[in-house]
C-alpha positions as CSV (number, residue, x, y, z in Angstrom):
1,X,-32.8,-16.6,41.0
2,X,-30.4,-13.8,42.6
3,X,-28.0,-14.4,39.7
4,X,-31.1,-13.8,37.0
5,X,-31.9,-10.7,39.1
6,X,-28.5,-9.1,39.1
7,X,-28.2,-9.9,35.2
8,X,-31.7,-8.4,34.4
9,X,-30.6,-4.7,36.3
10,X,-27.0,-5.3,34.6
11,X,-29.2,-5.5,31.2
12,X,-31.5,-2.5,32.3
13,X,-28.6,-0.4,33.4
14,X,-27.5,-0.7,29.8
15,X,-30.2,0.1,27.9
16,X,-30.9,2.7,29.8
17,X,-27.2,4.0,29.5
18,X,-28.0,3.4,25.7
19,X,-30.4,5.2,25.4
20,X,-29.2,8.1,27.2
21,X,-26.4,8.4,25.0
22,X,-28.6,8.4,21.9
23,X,-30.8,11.0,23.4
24,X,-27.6,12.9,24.0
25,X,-26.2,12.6,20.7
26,X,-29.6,13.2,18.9
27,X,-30.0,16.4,20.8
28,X,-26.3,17.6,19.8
29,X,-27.2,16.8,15.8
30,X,-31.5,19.2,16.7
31,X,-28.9,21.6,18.4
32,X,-26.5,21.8,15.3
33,X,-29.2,21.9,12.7
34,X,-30.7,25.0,14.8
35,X,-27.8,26.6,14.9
36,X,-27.3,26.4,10.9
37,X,-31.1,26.5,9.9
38,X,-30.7,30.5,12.4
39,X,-27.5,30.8,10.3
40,X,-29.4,31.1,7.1
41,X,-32.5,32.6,8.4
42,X,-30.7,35.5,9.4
43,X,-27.6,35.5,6.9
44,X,-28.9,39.2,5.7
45,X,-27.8,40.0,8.9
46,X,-24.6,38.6,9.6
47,X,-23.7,38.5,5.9
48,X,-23.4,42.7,5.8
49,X,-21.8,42.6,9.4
50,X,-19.1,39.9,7.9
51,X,-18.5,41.5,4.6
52,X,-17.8,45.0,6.6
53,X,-15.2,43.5,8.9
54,X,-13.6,41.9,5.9
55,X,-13.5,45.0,4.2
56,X,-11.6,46.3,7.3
57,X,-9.6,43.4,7.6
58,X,-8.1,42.3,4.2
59,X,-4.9,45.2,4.2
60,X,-3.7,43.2,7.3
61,X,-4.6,39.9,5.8
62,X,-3.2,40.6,2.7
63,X,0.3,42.3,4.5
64,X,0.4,39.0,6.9
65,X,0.6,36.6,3.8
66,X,2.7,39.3,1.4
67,X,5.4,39.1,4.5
68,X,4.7,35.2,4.8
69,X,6.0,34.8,1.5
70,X,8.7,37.6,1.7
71,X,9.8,36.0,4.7
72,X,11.6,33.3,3.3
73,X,13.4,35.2,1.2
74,X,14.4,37.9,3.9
75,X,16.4,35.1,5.9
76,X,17.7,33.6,2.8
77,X,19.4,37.1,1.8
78,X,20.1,37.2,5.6
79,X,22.4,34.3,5.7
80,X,24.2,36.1,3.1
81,X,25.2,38.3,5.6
82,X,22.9,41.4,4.0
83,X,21.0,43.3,6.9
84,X,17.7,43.0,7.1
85,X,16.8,47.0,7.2
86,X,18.9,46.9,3.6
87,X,17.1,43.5,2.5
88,X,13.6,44.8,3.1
89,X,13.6,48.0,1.2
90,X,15.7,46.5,-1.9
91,X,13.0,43.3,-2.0
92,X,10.1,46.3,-2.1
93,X,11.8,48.4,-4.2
94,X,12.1,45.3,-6.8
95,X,8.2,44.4,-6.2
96,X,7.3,48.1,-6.9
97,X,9.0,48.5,-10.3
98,X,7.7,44.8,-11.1
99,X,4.1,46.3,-9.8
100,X,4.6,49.5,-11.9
101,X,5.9,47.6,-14.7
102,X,2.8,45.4,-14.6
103,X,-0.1,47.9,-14.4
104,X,1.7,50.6,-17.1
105,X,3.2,48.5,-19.4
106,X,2.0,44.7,-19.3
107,X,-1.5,44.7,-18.6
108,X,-2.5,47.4,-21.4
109,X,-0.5,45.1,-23.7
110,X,-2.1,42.3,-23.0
111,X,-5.7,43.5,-23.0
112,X,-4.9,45.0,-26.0
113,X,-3.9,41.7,-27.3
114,X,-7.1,40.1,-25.9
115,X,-9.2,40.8,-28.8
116,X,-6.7,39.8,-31.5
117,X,-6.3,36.5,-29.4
118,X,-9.5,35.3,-29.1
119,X,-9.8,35.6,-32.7
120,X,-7.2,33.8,-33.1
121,X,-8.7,30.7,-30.8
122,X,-11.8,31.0,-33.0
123,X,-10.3,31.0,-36.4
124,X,-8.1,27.9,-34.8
125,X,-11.5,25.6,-33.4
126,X,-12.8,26.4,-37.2
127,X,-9.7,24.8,-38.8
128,X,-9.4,22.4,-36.2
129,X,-13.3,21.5,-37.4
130,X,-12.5,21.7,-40.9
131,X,-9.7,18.6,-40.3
132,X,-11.8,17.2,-38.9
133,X,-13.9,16.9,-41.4
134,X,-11.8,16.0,-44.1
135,X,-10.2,13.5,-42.0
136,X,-13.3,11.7,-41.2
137,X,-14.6,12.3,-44.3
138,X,-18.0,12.7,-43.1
139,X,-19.9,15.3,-41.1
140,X,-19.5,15.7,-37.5
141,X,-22.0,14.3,-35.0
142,X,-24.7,16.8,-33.9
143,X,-22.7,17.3,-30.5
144,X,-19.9,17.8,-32.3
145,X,-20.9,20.5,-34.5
146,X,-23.2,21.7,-31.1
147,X,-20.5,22.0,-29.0
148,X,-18.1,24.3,-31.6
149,X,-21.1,26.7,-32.3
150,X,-21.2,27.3,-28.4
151,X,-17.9,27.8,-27.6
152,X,-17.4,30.1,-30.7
153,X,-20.3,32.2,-29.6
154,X,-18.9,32.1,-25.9
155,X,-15.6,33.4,-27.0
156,X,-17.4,36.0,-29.8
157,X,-19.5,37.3,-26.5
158,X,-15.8,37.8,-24.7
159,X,-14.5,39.7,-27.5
160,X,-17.5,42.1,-27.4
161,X,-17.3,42.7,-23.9
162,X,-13.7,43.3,-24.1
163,X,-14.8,45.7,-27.1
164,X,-17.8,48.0,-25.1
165,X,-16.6,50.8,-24.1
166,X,-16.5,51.8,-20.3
167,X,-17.4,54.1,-17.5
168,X,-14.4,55.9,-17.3
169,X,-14.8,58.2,-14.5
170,X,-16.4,54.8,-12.6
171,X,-13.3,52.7,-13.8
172,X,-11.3,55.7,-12.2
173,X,-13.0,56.2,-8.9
174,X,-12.8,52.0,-8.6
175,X,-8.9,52.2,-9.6
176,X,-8.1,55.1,-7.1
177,X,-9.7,53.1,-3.8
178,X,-8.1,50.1,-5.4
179,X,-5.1,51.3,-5.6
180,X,-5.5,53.1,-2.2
181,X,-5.8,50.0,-0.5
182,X,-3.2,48.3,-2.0
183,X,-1.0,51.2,-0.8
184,X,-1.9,50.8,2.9
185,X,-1.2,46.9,2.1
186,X,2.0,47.1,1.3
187,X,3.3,49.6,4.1
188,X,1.4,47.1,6.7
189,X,3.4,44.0,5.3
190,X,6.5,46.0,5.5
191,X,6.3,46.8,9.3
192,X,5.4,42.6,9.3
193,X,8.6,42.3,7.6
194,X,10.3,44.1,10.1
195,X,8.7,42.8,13.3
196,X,7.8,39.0,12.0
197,X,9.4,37.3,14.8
198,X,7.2,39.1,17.1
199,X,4.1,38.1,15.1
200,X,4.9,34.7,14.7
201,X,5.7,34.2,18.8
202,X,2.4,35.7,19.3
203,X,0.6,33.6,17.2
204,X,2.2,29.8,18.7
205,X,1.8,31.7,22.3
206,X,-2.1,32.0,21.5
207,X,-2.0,28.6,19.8
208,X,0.1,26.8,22.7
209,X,-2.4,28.6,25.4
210,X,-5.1,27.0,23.8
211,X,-3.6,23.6,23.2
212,X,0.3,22.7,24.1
213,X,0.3,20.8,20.7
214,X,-0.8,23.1,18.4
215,X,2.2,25.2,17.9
216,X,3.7,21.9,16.1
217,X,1.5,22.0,14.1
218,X,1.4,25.0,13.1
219,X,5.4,24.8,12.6
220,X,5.1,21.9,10.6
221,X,2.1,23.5,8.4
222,X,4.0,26.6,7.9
223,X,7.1,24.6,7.3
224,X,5.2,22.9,4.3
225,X,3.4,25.2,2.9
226,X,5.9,27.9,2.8
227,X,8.4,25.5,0.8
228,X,5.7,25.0,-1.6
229,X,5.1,28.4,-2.0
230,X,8.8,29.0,-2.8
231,X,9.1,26.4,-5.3
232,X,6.0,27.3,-7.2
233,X,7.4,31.0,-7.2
234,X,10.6,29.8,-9.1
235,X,8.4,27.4,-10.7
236,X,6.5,30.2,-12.1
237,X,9.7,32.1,-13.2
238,X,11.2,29.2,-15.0
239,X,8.0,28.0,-16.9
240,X,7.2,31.9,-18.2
241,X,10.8,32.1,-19.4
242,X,10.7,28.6,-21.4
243,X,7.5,28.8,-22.8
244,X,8.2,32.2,-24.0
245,X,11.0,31.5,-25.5
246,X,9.1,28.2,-27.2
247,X,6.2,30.7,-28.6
248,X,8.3,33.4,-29.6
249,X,10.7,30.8,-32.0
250,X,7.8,29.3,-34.0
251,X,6.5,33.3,-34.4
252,X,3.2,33.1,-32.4
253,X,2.3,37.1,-32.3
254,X,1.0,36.5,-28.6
255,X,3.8,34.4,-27.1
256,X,4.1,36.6,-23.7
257,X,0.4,36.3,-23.3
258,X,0.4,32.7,-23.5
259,X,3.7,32.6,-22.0
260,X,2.2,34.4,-18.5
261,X,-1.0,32.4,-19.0
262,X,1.1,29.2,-18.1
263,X,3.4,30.5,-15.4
264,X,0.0,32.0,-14.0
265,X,-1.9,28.8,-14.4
266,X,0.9,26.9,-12.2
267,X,-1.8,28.2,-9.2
268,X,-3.7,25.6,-10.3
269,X,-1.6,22.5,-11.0
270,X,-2.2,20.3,-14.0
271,X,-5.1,21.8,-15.1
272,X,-3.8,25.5,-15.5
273,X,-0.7,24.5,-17.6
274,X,-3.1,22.0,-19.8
275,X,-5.4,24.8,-20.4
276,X,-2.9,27.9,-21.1
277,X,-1.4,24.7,-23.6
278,X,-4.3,24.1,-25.1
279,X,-5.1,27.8,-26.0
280,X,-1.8,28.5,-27.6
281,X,-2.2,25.1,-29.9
282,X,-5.5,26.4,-30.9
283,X,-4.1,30.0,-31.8
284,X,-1.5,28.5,-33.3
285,X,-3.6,26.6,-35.8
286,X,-3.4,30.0,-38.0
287,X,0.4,29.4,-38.6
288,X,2.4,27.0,-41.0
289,X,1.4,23.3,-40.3
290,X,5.3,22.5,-39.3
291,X,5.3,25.4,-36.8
292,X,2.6,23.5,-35.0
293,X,3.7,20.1,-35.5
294,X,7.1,21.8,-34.0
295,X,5.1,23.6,-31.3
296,X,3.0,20.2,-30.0
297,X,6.4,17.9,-29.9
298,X,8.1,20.6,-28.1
299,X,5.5,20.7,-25.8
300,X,5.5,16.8,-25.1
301,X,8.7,17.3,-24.4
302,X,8.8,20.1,-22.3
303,X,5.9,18.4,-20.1
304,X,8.1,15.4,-19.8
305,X,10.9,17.6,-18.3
306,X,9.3,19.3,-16.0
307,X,7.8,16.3,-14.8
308,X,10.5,14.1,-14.7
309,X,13.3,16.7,-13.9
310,X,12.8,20.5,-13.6
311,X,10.0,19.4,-10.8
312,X,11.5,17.4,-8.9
313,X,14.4,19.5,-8.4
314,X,12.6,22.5,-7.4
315,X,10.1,21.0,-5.0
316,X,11.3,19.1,-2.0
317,X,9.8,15.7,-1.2
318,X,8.2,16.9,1.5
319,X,5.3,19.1,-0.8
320,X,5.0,16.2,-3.6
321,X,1.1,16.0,-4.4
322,X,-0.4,12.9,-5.7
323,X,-2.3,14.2,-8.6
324,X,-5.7,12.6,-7.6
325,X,-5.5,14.7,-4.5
326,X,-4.1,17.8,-5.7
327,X,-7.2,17.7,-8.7
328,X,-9.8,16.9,-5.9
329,X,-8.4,19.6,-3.5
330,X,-8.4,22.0,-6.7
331,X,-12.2,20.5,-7.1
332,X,-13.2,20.8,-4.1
333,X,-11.8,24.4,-3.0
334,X,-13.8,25.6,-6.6
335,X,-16.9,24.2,-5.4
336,X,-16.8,26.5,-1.5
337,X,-14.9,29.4,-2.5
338,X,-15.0,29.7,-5.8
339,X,-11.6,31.3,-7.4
340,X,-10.6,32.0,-4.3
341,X,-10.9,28.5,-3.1
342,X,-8.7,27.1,-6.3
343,X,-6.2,28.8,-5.5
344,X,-6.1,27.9,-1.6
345,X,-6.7,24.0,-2.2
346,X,-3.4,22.8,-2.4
347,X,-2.4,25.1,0.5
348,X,-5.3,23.7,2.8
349,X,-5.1,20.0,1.1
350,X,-1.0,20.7,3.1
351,X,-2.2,21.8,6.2
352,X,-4.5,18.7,6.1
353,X,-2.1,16.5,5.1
354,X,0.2,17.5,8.3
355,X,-2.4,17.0,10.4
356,X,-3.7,13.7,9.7
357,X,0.1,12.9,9.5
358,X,1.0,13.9,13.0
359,X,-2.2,12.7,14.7
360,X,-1.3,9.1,13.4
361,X,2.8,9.8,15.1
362,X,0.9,10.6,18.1
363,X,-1.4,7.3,17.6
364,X,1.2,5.3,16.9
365,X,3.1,6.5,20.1
């Protein structure tokens, strides 16, 4: 009888510790959902308080990762034995002229160019229909003929937007703050340049006052992230001069625009290459039918090169990305933050990637 006793307050002690615990948890979840379903309520609110202090913040944001990149680079020239108060103004003297070069001489070519290429793409989707056709020696199902009369009109409403004229005096007043700001940039990531050391110390002191583990992880992120970073730089540089040189030998008038299109689209892997590809094929369709027999094997081969050797020699093993993941983290950083978001996927999907991996050292330990 005692022993049924002491089992039945065991069993009560339980249940009641049970539910506790679930009344506990389903309180944290009411409290959460409050706290997000206030968030949107008032997001007219916070939204304009945000967007201000981001409008303050984004010269020393952007100067923090312009130096985080330089950074690299600066020790590099260091170990050369070059001082860093002579490595620091020659690196910004190079990115000025490069800056210069691109606002005063590049981008006016290329949206120049924009018009004549996008006829170009359009003249090519109508040939590539017309092969089509005579190949399969019968019309094109609906879809098929759907889908070509919406992208042609998508690309013929590009061209005219290109082709309105502008607000001059607005297009002025935006370029002056624009280039304002970009101004104050640049001097804030050179004095981040100078004293990175300091910023960096401050940062893993911060980090190892809230957690002693954290600066490892941020050592190891930053490790990561900044050798991908390099590699996709020379990446970039390699791609743009061998696919220029590719579209300039079969004679395709807009070789440097498709040229920067793939260096450009290396942000995004696998997807920006394909697509910068697939517009130079199509604009290409205009030439000789050997030039673009020539230009599609040469591609092949190209992709097969960088895959098999040019990549793996410039990245190290350590930032190799399983394509599934580096598509979904693409996918995924689209979907939240738009543009913005492609471009940081890989960068976060790194970070991630360190984390989870040093959480199961730690585990295993």
């Amino acid at each position: 009888m005692l022993k049924y006793k002491g089992m039945k307050i065991l069993a009560n002690f339980f249940g009641k510790l049970t539910e506790d615990v679930q009344i506990k948890t389903l309180l944290k979840i009411i409290f959460v959902l409050l706290i997000v379903f206030l968030l949107k309520e008032t997001d007219i609110v916070w939204k304009g308080i945000l967007s201000k202090i981001w409008f303050i913040l984004q010269p020393f944001v952007y100067g923090f990762a312009i130096a985080y990149v330089l950074h690299p680079f600066i020790l590099l020239l260091e170990d050369k034995k070059i001082s860093r108060k002579a490595v620091i103004p020659i690196l910004y003297i190079f990115i000025i002229v490069a800056f210069m070069w691109l606002v005063f001489t590049l981008i006016p070519m290329v949206y120049s160019r924009l018009s004549s290429l996008i006829t170009s793409m359009t003249s090519g989707i109508n040939n590539l229909f017309d092969i089509y056709t005579e190949v399969s020696e019968s019309s094109a199902p609906v879809w098929v003929q759907e889908a070509m009369k919406e992208l042609v009109k998508i690309l013929n409403n590009t061209k005219d937007l290109i082709s309105v004229n502008v607000n001059i005096p607005k297009v002025f007043s935006n370029t002056i703050s624009v280039l304002t700001r970009t101004i104050l940039t640049f001097i804030i990531s050179i004095y981040m340049c100078y004293g990175w050391e300091n910023i960096a110390g401050r940062i893993y002191q911060i980090a190892f006052n809230i957690k002693h583990t954290y600066p490892i992880y941020l050592h190891n992120i930053s490790h990561e992230i900044g050798d991908y970073i390099s590699s996709l730089i020379i990446l970039m540089v390699i791609k743009f001069i061998e696919y220029s040189i590719l579209y300039l030998l079969i004679g395709h008038r807009d070789w440097m625009i498709i040229a920067i299109l793939y260096s450009i689209g290396l942000i995004v892997p696998y997807l920006g290459g394909t697509l910068a590809n697939t517009i130079g094929i199509l604009t290409s369709l205009t030439l000789p039918i050997n030039k673009v027999i020539i230009l599609v094997v040469a591609i092949i081969i190209l992709s097969n090169i960088d895959a098999y050797v040019t990549g793996p020699m410039v990245h190290s093993h350590n930032v190799k990305i399983p394509p599934l993941w580096a598509l979904f983290a693409i996918l995924a950083g689209g979907t939240l933050a738009g543009p913005v978001g492609i471009m940081l996927g890989i960068p976060v999907y790194l970070a991630l990637r360190v984390i989870v991996h040093y959480e199961e050292i730690v585990t295993t330990e």
